[in-house]
N, C-alpha and C positions, 0 to 999 in steps of 0.2 A: 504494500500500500504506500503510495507518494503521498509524503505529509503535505505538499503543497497543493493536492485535489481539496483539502479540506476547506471550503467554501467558504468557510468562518474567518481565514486567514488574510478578507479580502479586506481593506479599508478599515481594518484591527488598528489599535495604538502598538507604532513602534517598539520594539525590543529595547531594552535597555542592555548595552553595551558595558562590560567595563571590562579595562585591560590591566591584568595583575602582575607586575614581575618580580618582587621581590617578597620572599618567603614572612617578612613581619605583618604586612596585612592582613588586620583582623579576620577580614571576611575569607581569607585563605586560610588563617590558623583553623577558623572556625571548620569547614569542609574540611581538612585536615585530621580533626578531631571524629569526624562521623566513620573514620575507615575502623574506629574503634570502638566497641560494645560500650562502653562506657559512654561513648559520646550520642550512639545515635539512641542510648537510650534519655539521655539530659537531653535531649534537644526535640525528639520524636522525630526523627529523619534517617534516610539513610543511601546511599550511591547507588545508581545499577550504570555499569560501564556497557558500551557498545552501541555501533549505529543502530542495531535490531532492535535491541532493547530499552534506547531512547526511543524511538520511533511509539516502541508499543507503549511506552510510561507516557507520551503524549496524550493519550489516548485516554488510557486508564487510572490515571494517575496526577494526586495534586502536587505540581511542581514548585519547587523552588527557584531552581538556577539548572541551566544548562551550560555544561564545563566542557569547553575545546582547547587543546596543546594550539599554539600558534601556526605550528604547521596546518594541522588539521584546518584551523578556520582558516588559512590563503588558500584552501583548496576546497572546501566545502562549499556549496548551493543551493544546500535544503534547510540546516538550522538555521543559517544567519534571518529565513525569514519566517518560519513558522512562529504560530501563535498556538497558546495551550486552549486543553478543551475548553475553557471556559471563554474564549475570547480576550483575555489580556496576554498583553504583551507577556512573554517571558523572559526573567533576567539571563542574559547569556555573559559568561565568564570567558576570557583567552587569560590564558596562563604559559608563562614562559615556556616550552617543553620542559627543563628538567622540571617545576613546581609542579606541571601535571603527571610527573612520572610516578612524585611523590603518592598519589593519591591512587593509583592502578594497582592490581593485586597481579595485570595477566602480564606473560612474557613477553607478548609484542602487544602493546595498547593499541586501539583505534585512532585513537584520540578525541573522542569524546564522551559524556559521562553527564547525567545529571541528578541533580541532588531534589530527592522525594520526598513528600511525606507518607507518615507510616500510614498504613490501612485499621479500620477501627470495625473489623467484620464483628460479630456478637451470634451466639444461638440463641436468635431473636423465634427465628420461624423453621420448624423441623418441616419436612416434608414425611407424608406420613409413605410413601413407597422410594422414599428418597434411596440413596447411595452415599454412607458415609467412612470415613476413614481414621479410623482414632488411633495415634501412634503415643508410645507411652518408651521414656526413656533414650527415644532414638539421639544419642550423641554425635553421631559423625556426620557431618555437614553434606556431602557428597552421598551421604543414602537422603535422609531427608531431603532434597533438591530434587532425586530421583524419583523419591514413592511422590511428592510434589505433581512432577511431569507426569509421570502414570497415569495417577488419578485425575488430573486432566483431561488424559488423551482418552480414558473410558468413563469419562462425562462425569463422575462423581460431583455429588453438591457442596462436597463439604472436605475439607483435611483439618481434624482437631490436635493441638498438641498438648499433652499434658506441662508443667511447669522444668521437666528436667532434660529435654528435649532443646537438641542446640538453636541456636538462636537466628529466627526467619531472617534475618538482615544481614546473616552474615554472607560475606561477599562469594562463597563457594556453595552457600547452600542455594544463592539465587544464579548462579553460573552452572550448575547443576540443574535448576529446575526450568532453566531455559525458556524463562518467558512466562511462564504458568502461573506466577506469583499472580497474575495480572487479572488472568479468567475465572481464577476459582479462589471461594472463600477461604481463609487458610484460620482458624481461631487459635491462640494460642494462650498459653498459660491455663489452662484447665482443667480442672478437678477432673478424671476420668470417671470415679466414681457416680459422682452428680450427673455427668451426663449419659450416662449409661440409665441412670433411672429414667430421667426426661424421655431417654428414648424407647424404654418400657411402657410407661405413660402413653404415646404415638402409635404403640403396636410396632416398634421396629426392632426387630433382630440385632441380637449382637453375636459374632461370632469372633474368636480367640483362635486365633493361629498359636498352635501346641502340640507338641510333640506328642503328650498326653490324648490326645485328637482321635478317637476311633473310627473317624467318620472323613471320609472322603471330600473335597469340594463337590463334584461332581453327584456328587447325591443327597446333594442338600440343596432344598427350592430358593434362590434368589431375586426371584423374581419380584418380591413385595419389599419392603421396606427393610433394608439391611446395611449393618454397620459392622466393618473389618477390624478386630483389633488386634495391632501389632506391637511387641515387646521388642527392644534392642538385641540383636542378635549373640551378645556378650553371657545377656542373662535372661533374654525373655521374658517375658509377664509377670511382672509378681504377682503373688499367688494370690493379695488381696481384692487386686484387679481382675485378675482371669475365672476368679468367682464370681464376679457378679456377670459371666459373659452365658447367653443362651445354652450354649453350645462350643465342645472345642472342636476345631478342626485341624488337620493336617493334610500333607503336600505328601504324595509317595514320592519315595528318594529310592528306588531299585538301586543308583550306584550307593561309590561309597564313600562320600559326602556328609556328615554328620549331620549336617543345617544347612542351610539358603539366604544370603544376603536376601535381608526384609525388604529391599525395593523389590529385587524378583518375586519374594513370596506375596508382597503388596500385588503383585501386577498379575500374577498367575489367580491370586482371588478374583479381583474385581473383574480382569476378564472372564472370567467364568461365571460371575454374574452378567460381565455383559452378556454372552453368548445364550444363556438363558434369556435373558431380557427383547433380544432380535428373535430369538425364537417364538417367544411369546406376543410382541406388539410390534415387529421390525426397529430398526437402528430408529432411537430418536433423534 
């Protein structure tokens, strides 16, 4: 999608410009400061690097500033004139290359980057035949991004995370989830327990990925209201959480693999609810 189809962008106020080159300016310490947990949680913001990825945070997303290396802006076409969803101007930043290098997590930058704010989703409204995904414990950045994108790609409504669950903003779990931050409600900091009631309350399924598991995916109906719940693959479920779940399930492992990185065990559930779900009312 070219940012510049977007019709809104036509007779908008001006961008505001400002050009940074030396590392004491406030407003660069400030960006500076959000590459780290601490900051983007004092401030409620946080970076997503790359042209894809600004493009989709235009979109979806309440903006702060839009950050270009110098290089990048003497060569760029499209940020210097987009306007955000909302019709105002958006602040864009040129930053000396090395100050923007500062601020990149990847080996070769784009050079561009803008700075968000956080999303404020809530389990406001359950869907009673919804698709949900409750991840409990998951620490490493790089599965969370993954089970993220999954649940995505097979439409889920929801990815909950309990409070010990590494942190949505951090810059591998959103380069990992490839965008997906964007489409789907992602809650965080949540009591599993509470929400497992709520969703007994609705009539929705909750099923425990568990070795414990006597029971196949594949023979269990997913077609109505169902919620996946995933333990880190270190320690899996604790036991105070995998009780209160409907049912445990497991994944046959014929090799000789002991367990399954929880983005695959994420992604082999839910599609198999999808695949139930086409079978029953076609691809929504």
């Amino acid at each position: 999608m070219g940012l510049l189809r977007n019709k809104r962008t036509r007779n908008m106020p001006s961008n505001k410009l400002t050009n940074i080159t030396g590392r004491d300016n406030p407003l660069y310490k400030r960006i500076l400061y959000l590459t780290t947990k601490k900051g983007r949680k004092e401030f409620g913001e946080f970076i997503i690097e790359g042209r894809k990825f600004v493009s989709e945070a235009l979109l979806f997303c309440d903006l702060c500033h839009i950050v270009m290396s110098e290089t990048f802006f003497d060569k760029d076409t499209e940020f210097k004139q987009v306007n955000d969803k909302n019709g105002y101007g958006v602040n864009i930043i040129v930053l000396a290359d090395k100050l923007f290098g500062k601020l990149t997590t990847t080996e070769h930058p784009s050079g561009v980057l803008a700075v968000c704010k956080k999303f404020g989703h809530a389990l406001s409204q359950i869907k009673t035949n919804g698709l949900y995904v409750l991840l409990e414990d998951i620490g490493d950045p790089g599965n969370l991004g993954a089970i993220i994108r999954v649940a995505d790609a097979a439409g889920a409504d929801a990815v909950i995370l309990n409070p010990s669950c590494a942190e949505l903003y951090n810059s591998k779990v959103l380069r990992a989830a490839a965008g997906s931050v964007f489409h789907i409600p992602i809650i965080e900091n949540m009591e599993l327990p509470c929400v497992i009631r709520k969703f007994k309350e609705s009539n929705i399924k909750t099923y425990a990925a568990h070795l414990a598991g006597a029971t196949y995916p594949y023979n269990i109906p997913f077609s109505g209201g169902t919620a996946f719940l995933i333990g880190s693959e270190a320690e899996g479920l604790t036991q105070q959480t995998a009780e209160l779940a409907d049912a445990f399930v497991k994944l046959p492992m014929p090799g000789r693999a002991e367990s399954l990185n929880a983005a695959v065990a994420s992604g082999v559930l839910l599609y198999e609810a999808v695949r139930q779900r086409i079978e029953m009312d076609g691809l929504r």
